[in-house]
N, C-alpha and C positions, 0 to 999 in steps of 0.2 A: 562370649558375647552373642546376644541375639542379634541375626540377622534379619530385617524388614524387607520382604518381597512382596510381590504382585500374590503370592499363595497366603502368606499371613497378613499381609496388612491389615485387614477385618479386623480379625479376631483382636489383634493383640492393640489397634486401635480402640477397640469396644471395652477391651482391659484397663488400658488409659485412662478412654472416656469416664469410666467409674470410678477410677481413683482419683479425678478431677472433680465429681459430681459427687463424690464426700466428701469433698473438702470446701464447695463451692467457689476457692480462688484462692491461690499459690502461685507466688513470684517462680516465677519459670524457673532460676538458678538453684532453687531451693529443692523443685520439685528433681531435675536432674539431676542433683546430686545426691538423693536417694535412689535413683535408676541408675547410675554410669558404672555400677559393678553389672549391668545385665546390658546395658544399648551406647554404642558410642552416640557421641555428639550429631552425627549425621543421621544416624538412625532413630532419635529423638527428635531432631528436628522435622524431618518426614513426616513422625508420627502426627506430631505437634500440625504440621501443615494438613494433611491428611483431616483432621478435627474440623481445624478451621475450614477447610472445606468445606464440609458436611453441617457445616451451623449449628454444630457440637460447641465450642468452646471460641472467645475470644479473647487476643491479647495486645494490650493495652500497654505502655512504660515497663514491659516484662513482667505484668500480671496477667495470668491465665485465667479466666472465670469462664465458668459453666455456663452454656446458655441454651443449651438443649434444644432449639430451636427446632430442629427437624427430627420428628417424630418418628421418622420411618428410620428402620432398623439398618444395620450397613448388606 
């Protein structure tokens, strides 16, 4: 399992972000359960928070869509 810390969260957010931003919108259960052989449930959700943060991505009734809002890089 990957661990999400303060050293990788970037990167492996900005990983996300793009697997997010080819698909333009994925029910969040759908999308974790192509990742939960690599990131437990807490460390996806991080991730997932982490996004919305940054005005990367929002969600909606457990759909995730892209919204790339902020252009400036992590």
């Amino acid at each position: 399992m990957i661990e999400v810390d303060s050293d990788n969260i970037d990167d492996l957010a900005s990983i996300l972000e793009e697997a997010i931003k080819e698909l333009n919108s994925v029910p969040e259960g759908h999308l974790y359960a192509r990742l939960m052989s690599y990131f437990d449930l807490g460390n996806f959700l991080n991730l997932l928070g982490y996004l919305q943060q940054h005005n990367k991505i929002k969600i909606s009734n457990n759909l995730i869509t892209y919204t790339g809002k902020d252009s400036k890089c992590f």
